[in-house]
TISE-112242 format. One record per residue (C-alpha): residue number from 1; residue in one letter; z, x, y. Coordinates in nm, 2 decimals, decimal comma. Example, Ala and Ser with C-alpha at 12.3 -4.5 7.8 and 13.67 -1.06 7.14 Angstrom:
REM TISE-112242
resi; resn; c3; c1; c2
1; A; 0,78; 1,23; -0,45
2; S; 0,71; 1,37; -0,11
This chain:
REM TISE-112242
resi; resn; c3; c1; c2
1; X; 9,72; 4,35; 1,11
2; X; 10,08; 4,38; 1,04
3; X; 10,01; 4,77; 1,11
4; X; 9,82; 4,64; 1,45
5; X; 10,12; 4,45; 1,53
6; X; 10,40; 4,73; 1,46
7; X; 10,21; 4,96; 1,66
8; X; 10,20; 4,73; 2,01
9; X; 10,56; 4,67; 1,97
10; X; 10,58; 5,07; 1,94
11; X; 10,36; 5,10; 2,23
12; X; 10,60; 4,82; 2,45
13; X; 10,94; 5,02; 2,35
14; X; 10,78; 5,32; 2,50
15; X; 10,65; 5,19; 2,84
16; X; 11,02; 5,03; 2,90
17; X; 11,19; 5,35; 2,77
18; X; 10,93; 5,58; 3,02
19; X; 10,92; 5,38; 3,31
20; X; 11,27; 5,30; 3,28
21; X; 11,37; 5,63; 3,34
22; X; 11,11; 5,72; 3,65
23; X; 11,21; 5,39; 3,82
24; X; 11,61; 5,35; 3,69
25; X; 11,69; 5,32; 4,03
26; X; 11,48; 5,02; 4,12
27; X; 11,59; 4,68; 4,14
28; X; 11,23; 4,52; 4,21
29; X; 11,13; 4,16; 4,23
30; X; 10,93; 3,99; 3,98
31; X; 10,77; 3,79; 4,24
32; X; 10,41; 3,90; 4,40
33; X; 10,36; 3,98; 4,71
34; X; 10,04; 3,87; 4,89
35; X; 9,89; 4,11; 5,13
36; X; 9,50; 4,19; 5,27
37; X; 9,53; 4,46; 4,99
38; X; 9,39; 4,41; 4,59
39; X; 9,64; 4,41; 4,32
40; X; 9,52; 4,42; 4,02
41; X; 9,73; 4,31; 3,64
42; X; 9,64; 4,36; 3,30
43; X; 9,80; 4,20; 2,99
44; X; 9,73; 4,35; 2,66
45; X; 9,92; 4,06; 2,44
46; X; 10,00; 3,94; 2,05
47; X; 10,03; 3,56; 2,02
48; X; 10,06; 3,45; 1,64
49; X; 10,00; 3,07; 1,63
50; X; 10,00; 2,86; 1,34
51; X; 9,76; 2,60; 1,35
52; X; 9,86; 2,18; 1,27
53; X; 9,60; 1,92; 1,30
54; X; 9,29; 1,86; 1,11
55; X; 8,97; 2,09; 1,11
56; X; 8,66; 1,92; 1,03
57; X; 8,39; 2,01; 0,76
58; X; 8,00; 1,92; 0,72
59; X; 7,92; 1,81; 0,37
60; X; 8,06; 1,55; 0,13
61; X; 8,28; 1,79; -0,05
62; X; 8,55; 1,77; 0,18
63; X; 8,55; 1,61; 0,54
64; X; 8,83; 1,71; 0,69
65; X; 9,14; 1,99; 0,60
66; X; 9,48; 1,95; 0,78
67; X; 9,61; 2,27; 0,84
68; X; 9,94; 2,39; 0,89
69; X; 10,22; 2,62; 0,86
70; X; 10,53; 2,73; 0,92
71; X; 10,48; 3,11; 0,89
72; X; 10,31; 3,17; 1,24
73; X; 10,27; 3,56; 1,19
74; X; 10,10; 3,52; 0,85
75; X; 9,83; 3,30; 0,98
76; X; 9,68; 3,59; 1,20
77; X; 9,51; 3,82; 0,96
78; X; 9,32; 4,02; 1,24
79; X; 9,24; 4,00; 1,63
80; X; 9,24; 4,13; 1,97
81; X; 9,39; 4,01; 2,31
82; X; 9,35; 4,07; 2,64
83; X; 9,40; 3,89; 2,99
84; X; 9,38; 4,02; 3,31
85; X; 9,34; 3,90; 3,71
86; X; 9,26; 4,05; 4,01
87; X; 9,37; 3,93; 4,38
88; X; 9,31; 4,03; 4,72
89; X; 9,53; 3,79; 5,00
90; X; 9,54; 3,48; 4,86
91; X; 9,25; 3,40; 4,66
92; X; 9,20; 3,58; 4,29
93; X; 9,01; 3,55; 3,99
94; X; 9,18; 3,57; 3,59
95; X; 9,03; 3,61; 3,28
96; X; 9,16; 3,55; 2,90
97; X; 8,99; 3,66; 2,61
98; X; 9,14; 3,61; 2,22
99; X; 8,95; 3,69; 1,91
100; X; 9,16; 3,59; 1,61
101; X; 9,08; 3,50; 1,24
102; X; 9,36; 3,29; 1,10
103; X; 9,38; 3,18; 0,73
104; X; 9,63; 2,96; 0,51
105; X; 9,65; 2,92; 0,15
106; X; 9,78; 2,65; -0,09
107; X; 9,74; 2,45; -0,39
108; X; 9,72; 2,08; -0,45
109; X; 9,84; 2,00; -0,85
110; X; 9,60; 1,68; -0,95
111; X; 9,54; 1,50; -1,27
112; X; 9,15; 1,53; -1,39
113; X; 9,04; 1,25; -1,67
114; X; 8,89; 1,37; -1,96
115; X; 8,68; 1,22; -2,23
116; X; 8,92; 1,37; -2,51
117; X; 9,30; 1,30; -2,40
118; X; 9,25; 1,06; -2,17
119; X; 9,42; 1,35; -1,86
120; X; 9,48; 1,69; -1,82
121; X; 9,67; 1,85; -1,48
122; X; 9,48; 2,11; -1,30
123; X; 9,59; 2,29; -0,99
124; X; 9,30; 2,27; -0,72
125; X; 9,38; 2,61; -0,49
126; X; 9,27; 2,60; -0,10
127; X; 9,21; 2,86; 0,17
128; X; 9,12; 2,78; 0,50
129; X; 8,97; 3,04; 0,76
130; X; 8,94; 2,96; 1,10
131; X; 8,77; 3,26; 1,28
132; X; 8,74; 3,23; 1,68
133; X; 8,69; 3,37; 1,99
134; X; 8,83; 3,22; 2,29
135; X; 8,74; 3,33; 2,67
136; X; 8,91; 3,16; 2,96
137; X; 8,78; 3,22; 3,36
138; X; 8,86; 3,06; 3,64
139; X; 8,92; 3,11; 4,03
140; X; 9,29; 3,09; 4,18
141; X; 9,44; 3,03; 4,52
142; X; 9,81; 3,08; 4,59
143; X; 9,98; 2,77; 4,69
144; X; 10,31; 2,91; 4,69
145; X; 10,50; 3,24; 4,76
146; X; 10,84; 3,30; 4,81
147; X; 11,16; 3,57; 4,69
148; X; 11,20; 3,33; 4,39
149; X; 10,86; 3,14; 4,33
150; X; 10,50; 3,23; 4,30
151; X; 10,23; 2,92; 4,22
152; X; 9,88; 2,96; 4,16
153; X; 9,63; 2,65; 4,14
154; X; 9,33; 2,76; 3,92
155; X; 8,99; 2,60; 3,89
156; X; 8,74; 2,75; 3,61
157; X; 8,59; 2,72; 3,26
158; X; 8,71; 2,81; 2,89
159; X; 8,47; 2,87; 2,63
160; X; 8,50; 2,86; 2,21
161; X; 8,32; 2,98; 1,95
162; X; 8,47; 2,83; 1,61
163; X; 8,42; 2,85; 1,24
164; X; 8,61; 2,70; 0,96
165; X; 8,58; 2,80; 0,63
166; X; 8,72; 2,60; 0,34
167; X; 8,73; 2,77; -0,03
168; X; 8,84; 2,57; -0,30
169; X; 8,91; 2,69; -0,68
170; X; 8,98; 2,43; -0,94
171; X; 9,17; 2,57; -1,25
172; X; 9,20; 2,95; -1,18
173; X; 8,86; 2,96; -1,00
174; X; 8,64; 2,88; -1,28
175; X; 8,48; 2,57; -1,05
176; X; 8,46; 2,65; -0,71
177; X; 8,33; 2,53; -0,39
178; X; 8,28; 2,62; -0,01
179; X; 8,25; 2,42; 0,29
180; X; 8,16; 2,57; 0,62
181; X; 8,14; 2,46; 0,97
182; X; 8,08; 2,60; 1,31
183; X; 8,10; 2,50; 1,72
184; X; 8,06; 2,62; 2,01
185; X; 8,13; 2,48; 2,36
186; X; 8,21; 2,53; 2,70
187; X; 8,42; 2,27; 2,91
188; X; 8,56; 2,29; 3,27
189; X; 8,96; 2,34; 3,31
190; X; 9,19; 2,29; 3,56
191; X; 9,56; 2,36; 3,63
192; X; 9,83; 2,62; 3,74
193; X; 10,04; 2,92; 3,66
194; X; 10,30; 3,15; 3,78
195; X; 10,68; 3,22; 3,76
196; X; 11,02; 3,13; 3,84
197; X; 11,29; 3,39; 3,96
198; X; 11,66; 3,37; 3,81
199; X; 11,94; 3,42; 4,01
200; X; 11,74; 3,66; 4,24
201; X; 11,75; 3,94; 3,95
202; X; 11,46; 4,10; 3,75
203; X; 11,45; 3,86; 3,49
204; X; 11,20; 3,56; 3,55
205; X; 11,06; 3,26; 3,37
206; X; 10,67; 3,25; 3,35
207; X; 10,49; 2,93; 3,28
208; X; 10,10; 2,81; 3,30
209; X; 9,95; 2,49; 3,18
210; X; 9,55; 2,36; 3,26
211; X; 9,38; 2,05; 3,11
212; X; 9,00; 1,98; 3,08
213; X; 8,74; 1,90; 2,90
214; X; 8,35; 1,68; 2,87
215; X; 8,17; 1,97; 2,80
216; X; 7,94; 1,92; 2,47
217; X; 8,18; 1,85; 2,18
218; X; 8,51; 1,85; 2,36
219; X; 8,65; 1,52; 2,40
220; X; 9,01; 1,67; 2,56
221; X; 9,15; 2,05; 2,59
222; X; 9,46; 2,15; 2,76
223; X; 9,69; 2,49; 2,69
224; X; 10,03; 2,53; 2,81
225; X; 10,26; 2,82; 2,79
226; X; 10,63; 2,89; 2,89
227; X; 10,92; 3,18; 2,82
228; X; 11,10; 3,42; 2,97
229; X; 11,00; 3,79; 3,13
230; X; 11,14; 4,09; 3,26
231; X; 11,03; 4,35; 3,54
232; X; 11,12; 4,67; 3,51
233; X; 10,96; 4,83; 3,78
234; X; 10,68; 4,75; 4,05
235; X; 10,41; 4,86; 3,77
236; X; 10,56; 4,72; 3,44
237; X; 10,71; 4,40; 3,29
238; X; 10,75; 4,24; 2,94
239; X; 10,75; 3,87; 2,87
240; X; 10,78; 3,69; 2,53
241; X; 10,64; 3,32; 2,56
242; X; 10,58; 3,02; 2,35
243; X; 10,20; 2,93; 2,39
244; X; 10,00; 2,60; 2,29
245; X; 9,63; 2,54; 2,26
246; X; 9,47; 2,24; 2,21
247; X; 9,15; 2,08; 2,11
248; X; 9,02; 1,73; 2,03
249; X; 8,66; 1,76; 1,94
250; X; 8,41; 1,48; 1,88
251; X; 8,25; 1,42; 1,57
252; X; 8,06; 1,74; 1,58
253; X; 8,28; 1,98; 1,65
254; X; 8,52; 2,17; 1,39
255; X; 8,90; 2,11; 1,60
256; X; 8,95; 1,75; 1,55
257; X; 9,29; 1,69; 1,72
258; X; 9,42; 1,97; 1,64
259; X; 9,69; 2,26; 1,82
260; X; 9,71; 2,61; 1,78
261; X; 10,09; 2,72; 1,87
262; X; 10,30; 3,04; 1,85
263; X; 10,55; 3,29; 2,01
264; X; 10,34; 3,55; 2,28
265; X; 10,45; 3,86; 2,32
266; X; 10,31; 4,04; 2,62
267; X; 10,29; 4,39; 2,88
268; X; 10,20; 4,32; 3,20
269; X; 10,05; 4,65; 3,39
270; X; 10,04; 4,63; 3,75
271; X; 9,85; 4,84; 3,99
């Protein structure tokens, strides 16, 4: 993945670098124009989130596995993104689809009783997989466009497919166990997105945020994102983002409570 990930940043430095120098003399806005005409965007993206919260497992090994880290690009061990929207006048469509497995390793020292000494300290080692795919639709209507602010109000669905792994290893793997677990569900969301102009220049600051939830296992959901872009010509612009997803599941679903956050990096491609 590292590999994955050295070769999209190699692939953003040459779009900027390219259409840099066919467009130098542009000074465009990062704002959309409507018009009776389609436009079409889409955003090949990395977003490497770590994960904190608790991620819930079937059997009475282990119920539940907090999860957490504070090396975000470790935790993605492979996946692809991809969002895109389409929009002709005011109304459009966007869609969102992530496919990530993200893992985390540790180890818990404990104390086990024995018949013979009374104790002896053991080290109980953990890894916890959490392999998803993510897809988010919905409908959109501009509600607000002007040379410093575009505002979309969105109305759809996002679904997720979940598993959770849990691998334990007591004393250098010569007991070891495995829990696994796995949801899927589809809930309604609504909620907005667009961007922000500074200081009438090519620079912009790009935001979205929906909330739903109620269908199946999902209790609540809601994802919110927010950064800062830059466009570099009417077909090309580069935004890096902090993004946060959120589940709360009931008892039968694997994300109980739990948030999956992490810095975006992303090309939009506009034609």
């Amino acid at each position: 993945m590292h590999k994955n990930r050295l070769s999209f940043l190699a692939f953003i430095s040459t779009v900027m670098f390219s259409t840099g120098l066919a467009y130098g003399a542009d000074d465009p806005s990062p704002i959309p124009k409507i018009s009776d005409e389609w436009r079409f965007t889409v955003v090949p993206y990395v977003w490497a989130p770590g994960i904190k919260g608790t991620l819930n497992f079937s059997d009475g090994l282990v119920k539940t596995a907090d999860y957490s880290s504070s090396n975000i690009v470790s935790n993605l061990k492979t996946g692809g993104m991809i969002a895109g929207e389409a929009h002709y006048g005011n109304w459009g469509v966007m869609g969102d689809v992530i496919s990530a497995t993200l893992q985390n390793t540790g180890s818990i020292p404990l104390v086990v009783p024995t018949r013979a000494d009374g104790a002896v300290r053991a080290t109980l080692a953990d890894k916890v997989t959490l392999q998803q795919t993510i897809l988010t639709g919905a409908a959109t209507y501009t509600v607000a466009n002007n040379k410093d602010l575009y505002l979309d109000g969105l109305l759809g669905v996002r679904a997720i497919y979940a598993t959770a792994t849990l691998n334990l290893a007591l004393d250098g793997g010569r007991n070891k166990a495995t829990d696994s677990k796995t949801t899927s569900t589809v809930d309604p969301i609504a909620g907005f997105k667009g961007r922000y102009r500074i200081a009438e220049s090519t620079w912009y600051v790009p935001f979205y945020g929906d909330i739903g939830g109620g269908g199946g296992t999902t209790n609540l959901t809601w994802q919110a994102m927010l950064g800062v872009g830059k466009t570099f010509n009417k077909l090309v612009d580069v935004s890096l983002t902090y993004r946060a997803l959120y589940y709360d599941m009931n008892n039968g679903g694997v994300l109980q409570k739990t948030t999956m956050q992490g810095p975006q990096l992303a090309v939009s491609l506009n034609f």
